[in-house]
C-alpha positions in Angstrom: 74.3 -54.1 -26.3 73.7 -57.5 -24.9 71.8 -59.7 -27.0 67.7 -60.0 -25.3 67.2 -63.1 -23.3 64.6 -65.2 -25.3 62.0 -65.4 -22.1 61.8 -61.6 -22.8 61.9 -61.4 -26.2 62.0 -58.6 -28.8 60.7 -56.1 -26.4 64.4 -55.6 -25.9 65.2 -54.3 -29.0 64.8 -51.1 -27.5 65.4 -51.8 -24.4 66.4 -49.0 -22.1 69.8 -48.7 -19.5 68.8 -48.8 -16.3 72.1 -47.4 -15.3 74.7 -44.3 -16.4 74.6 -40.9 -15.4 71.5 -39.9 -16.7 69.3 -42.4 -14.6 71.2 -40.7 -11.6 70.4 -37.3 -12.4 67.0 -36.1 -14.2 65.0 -39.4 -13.6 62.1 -36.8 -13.9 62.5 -36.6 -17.5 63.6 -39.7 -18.2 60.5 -41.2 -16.6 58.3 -39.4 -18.7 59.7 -40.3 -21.7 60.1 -43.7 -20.6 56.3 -43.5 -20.4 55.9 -42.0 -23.9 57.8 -44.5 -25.2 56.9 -48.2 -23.6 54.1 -47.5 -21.0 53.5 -48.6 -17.6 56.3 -51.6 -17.7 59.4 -50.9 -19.8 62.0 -52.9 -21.4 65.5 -52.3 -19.6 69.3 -53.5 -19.3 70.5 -53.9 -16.3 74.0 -52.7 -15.9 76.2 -55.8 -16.7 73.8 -56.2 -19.9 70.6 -58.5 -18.0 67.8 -57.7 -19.5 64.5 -57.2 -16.8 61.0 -55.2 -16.8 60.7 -52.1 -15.1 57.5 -50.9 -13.2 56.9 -47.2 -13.2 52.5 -47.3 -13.6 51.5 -47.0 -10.1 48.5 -49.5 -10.3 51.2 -52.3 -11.7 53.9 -51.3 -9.4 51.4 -51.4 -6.5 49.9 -54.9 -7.9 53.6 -56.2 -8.3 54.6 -55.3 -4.4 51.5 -56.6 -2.9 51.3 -60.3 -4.8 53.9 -62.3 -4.1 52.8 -65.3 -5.4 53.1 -64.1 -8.9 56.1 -61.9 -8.0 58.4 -63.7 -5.9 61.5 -62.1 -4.4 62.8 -65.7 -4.1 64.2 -66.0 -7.7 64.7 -70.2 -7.2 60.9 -70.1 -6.7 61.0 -70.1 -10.9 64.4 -71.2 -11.6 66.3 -74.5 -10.8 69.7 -74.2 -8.5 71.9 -73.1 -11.4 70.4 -69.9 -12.1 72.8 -67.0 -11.5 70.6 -63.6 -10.4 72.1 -60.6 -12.5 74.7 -58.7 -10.1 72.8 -55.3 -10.5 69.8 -56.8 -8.4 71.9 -57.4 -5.5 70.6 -61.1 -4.7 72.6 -62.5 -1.3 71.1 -66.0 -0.4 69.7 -65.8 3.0 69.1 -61.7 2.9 65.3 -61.1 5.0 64.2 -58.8 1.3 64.6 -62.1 -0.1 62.8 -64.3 1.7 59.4 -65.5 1.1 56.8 -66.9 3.0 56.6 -68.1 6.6 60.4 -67.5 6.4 60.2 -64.1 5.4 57.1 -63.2 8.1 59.0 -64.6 11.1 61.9 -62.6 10.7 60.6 -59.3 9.3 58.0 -59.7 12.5 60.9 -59.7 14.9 62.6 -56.8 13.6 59.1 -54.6 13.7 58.3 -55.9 16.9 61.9 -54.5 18.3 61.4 -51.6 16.3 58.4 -51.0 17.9 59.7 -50.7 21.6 61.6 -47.5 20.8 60.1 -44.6 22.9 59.8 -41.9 20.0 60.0 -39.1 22.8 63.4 -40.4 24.0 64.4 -41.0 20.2 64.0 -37.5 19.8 65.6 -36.0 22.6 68.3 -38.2 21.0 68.4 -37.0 17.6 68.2 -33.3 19.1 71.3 -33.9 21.1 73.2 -35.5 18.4 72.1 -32.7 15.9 73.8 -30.2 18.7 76.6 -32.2 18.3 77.7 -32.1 14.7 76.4 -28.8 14.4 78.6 -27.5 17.1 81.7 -29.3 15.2 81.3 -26.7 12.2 78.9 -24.3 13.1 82.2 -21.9 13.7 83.3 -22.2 9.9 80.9 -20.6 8.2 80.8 -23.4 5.9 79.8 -27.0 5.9 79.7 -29.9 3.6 75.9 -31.2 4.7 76.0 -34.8 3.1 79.1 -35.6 4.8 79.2 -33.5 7.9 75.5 -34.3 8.8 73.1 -36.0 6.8 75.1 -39.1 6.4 76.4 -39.1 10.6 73.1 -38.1 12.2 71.1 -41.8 11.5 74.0 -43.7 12.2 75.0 -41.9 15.6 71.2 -42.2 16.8 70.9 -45.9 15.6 74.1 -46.5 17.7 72.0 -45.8 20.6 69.3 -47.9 19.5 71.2 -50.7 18.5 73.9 -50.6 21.4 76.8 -50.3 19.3 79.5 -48.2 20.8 80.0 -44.9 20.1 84.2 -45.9 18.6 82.3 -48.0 15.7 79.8 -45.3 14.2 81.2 -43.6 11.6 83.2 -46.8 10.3 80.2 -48.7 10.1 78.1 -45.3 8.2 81.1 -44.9 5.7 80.6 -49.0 4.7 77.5 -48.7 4.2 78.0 -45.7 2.1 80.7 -47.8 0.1 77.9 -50.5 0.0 74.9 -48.9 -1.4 77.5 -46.9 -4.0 78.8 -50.6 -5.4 82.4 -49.1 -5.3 85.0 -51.2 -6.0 86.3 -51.8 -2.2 82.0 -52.6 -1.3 83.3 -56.3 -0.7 85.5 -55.0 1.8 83.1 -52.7 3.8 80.9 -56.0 3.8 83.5 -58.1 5.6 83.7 -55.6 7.6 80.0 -55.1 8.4 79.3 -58.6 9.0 82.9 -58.7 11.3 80.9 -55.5 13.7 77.7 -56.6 13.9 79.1 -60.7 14.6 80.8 -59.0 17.6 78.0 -56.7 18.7 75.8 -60.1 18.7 78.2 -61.8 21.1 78.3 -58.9 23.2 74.4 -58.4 23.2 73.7 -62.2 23.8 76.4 -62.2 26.8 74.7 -58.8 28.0 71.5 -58.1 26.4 70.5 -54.6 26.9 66.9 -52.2 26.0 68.4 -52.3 22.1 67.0 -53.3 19.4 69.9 -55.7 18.8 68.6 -57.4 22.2 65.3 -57.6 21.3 65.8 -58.7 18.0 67.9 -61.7 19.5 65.2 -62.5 22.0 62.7 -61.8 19.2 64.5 -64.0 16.9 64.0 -67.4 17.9 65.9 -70.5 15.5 67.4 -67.3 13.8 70.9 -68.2 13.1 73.8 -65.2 13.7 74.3 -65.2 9.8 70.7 -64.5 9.3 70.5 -62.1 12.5 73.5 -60.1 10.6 71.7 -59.8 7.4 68.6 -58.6 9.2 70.1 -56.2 11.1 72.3 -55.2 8.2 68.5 -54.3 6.1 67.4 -52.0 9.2 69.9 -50.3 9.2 70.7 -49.4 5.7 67.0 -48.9 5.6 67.2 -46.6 8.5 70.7 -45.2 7.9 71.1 -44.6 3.8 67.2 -43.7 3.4 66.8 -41.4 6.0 70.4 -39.7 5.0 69.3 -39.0 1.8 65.6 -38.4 2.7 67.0 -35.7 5.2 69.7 -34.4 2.1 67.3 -34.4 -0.6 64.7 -32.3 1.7 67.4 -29.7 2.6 67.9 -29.8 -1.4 64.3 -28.4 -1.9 64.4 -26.2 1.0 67.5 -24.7 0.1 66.8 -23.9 -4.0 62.6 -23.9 -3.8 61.4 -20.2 -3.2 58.2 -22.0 -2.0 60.6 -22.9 1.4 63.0 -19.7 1.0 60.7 -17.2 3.0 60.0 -19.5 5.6 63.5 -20.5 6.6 63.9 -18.5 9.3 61.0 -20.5 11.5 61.5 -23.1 9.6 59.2 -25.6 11.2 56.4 -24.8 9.6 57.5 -26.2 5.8 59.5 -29.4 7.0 56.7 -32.2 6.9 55.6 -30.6 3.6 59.2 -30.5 2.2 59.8 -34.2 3.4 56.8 -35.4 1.9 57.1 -34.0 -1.3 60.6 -35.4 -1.6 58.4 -38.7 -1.2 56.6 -38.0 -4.6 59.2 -36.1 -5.8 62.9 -37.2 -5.2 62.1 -40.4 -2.9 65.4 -41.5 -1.2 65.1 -45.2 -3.1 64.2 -45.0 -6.6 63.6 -48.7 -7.4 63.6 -51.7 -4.9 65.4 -55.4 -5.8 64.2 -57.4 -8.2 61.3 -59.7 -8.4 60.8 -62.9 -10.3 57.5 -63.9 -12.4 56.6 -67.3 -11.4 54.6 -68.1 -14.4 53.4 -66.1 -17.3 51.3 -62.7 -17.2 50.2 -60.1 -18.2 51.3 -56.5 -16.8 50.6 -53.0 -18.5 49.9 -54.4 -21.6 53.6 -56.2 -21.5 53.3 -60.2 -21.5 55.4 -61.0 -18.9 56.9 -64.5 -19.1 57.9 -67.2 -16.4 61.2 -66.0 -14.7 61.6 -62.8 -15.9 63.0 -60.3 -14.0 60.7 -57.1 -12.6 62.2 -54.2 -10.8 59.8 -52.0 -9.3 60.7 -48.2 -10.0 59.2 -46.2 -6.8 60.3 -42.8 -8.1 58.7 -43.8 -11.4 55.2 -45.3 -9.9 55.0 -42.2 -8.1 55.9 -39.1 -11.4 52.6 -41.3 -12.9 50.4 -38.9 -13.8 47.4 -40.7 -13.0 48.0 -40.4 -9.2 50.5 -37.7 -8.8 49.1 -35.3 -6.6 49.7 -31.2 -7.2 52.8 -31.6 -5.2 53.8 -27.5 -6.2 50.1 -27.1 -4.5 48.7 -28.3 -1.0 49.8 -31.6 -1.1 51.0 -32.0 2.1 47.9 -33.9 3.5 48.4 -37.0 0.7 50.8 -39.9 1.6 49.6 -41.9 -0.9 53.0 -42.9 -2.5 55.0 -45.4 -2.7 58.6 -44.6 -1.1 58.3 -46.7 1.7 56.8 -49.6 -0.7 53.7 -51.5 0.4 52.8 -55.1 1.0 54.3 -57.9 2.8 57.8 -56.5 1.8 57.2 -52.6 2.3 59.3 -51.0 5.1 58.2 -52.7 8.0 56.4 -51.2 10.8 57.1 -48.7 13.1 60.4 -47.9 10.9 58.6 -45.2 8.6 57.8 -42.9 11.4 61.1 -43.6 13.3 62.7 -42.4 9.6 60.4 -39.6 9.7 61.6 -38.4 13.3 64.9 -38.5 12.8 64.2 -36.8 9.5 62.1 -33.6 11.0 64.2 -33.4 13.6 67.5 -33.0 12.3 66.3 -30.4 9.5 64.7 -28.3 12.0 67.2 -28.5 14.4 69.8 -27.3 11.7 67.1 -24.3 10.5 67.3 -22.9 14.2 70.9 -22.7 14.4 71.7 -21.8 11.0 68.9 -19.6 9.8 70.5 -18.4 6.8 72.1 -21.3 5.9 72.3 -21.1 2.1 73.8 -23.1 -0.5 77.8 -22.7 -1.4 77.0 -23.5 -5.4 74.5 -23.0 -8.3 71.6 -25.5 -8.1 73.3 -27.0 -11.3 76.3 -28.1 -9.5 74.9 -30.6 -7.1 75.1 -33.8 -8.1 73.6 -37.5 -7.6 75.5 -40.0 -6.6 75.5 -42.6 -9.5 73.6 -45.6 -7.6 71.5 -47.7 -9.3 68.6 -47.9 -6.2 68.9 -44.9 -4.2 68.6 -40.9 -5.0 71.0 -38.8 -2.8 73.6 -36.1 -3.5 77.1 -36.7 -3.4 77.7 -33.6 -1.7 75.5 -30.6 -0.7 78.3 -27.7 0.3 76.3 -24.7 2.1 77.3 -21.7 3.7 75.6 -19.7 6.4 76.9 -16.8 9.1 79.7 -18.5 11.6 78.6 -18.3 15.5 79.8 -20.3 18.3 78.6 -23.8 19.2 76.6 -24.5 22.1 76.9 -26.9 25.0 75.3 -30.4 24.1 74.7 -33.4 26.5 
């Protein structure tokens, strides 16, 4: 174990890794001993040894995301120009999550504002007519891998739309991000090749700027240079892409294993805005969001938190707290109260949650009417997490369900 950085101190003695199989499988558990053990704010490794502060109270994670004067996302707001961020926080100089500041509002404003131009009728028609489409491509089988074959290609092929990439880039640009968020070995790679998409959808856009979002968010985006624009566009649509993939995968998770959802699969509709917001509280698609910097010495949850330390919130920990938890295995379906899509000036930026949302709804209950006795291919046990150190999502979620022909899509 890496020796405790002396800002932190001897809190991280015991501190605990925030990284390793177990923190991708039963976070559940582990929070609540986490909370037995240290409290509201708890003493952790980051992988690579860094020691930081994890938030899992809801009062201090929700104090933490909405002051950013004492909790900057700009770590050189407390440390001088040597200072190397730890790797597992994901720090890229210039990236819009962070920016602080007049910086920060100018840019996140012209992303909501072309955000907020998408017709939510047409944008489900869309994700309707793409569902069709990757249904139809196994709905012959019998059998379908649902991460892969659907969860993960449904965002990306409506964003296409949306963004005005061409249909011939899709699926390349989904599996990068994929390779991304998974901090593979070959996720420098993908990024080269993000940033070499996106530079040439930017030169197409600004020679023929279209009603996409790219457009806008060039017109939006005045003194934004194409670097910046990349990394802007590059946070939607992860945001957009990964979260909603694994909002959408986790949600079929519960559906599939919950006998709660079992009766009801055959209409279907009438459970999927419960199921997807109790995945919220329960399995929220981003378990803990990039790390902030103290800017001078506090306190938070009893923990005296010094100058420059490091502070990850943990969502899926702020929202198993007790104190606020609602009876999600009662009628809980009326309280959006937590914390998945963060909240302050760097919470998911509006109209993006409910665009998320309809792609989410859409897809699951366009996948419930064709397949309405789609059942899972494996024991519960089997699934797995995919080991990533920020998001919750199964590697794979293998289903079977009674072969038909596909029908004609648009």
């Amino acid at each position: 174990m890496t020796a405790p950085d002396p800002q932190i101190g001897g809190a991280h003695s015991e501190a605990v890794p925030l990284y390793g199989r177990r923190f991708a499988g039963n976070t559940e558990e582990l929070f609540r001993e986490m909370r037995r053990d240290h409290g509201p704010v708890v003493p952790v490794l980051l992988e690579g040894g860094d020691p930081a502060w994890l938030v899992i109270g809801y009062r201090e994670a929700h104090r933490v995301l909405t002051d950013g004067q004492l909790f900057a996302r700009d770590p050189y707001r407390c440390h001088g120009p040597d200072y190397v961020p730890p790797p597992a926080v994901g720090y890229t100089p210039g990236m819009l999550m962070f920016l602080d500041g007049d910086a920060h509002a100018h840019r996140v404003g012209a992303a909501s504002a072309a955000l907020a131009e998408v017709d939510q009728f047409q944008l489900r028609a869309d994700c309707e007519r793409f569902a069709d489409r990757l249904i139809d491509a196994f709905t012959a089988a019998g059998e379908a891998e649902l991460m892969e074959q659907y969860a993960y290609r449904m965002p990306v092929l409506v964003m296409g739309g949306m963004f005005g990439m061409p249909d011939s880039e899709l699926m390349s640009v989904a599996q990068d991000m994929k390779t991304m968020s998974d901090g593979r070995e070959d996720a420098i790679d993908a990024y080269g090749r993000f940033v070499a998409t996106m530079r040439g959808l930017i030169e197409s856009k600004r020679e023929w700027p279209g009603p996409d979002v790219t457009s806008r968010m060039l017109a939006y985006g005045t003194g934004v240079t194409d670097d910046e624009l990349i990394h802007d566009i590059l946070v939607v649509i992860s945001g957009s892409q990964e979260n909603t993939a694994n909002w959408i995968g986790n949600a079929l998770r519960l559906m599939l294993t919950d006998d709660r959802f079992a009766a009801t699969l055959s209409g279907g509709r009438h459970s999927v805005g419960q199921a997807l917001n109790e995945v919220l509280w329960e399995d929220t698609p981003v378990k803990a969001v990039p790390g902030r910097w103290a800017t001078r010495d506090t306190q938070l949850g009893g923990r005296t938190v010094r100058a420059g330390d490091v502070i990850v919130v943990g969502l899926a920990g702020a929202n198993a707290d007790p104190q606020v938890r609602p009876a999600v295995h009662g009628d809980s379906g009326g309280n959006h109260a937590h914390l998945a899509f963060g909240t302050g000036d760097h919470g998911c930026p509006h109209p993006a949650p409910e665009l998320a949302e309809v792609m989410a709804q859409t897809a699951i209950e366009v996948l419930l009417d064709r397949l309405p006795d789609v059942r899972l291919a494996v024991p519960e046990d089997e699934l797995e997490w995919r080991p990533a150190f920020h998001l919750r999502g199964l590697s794979a979620l293998p289903v079977r369900f009674t072969p038909a022909f596909g029908i004609e899509s648009g």
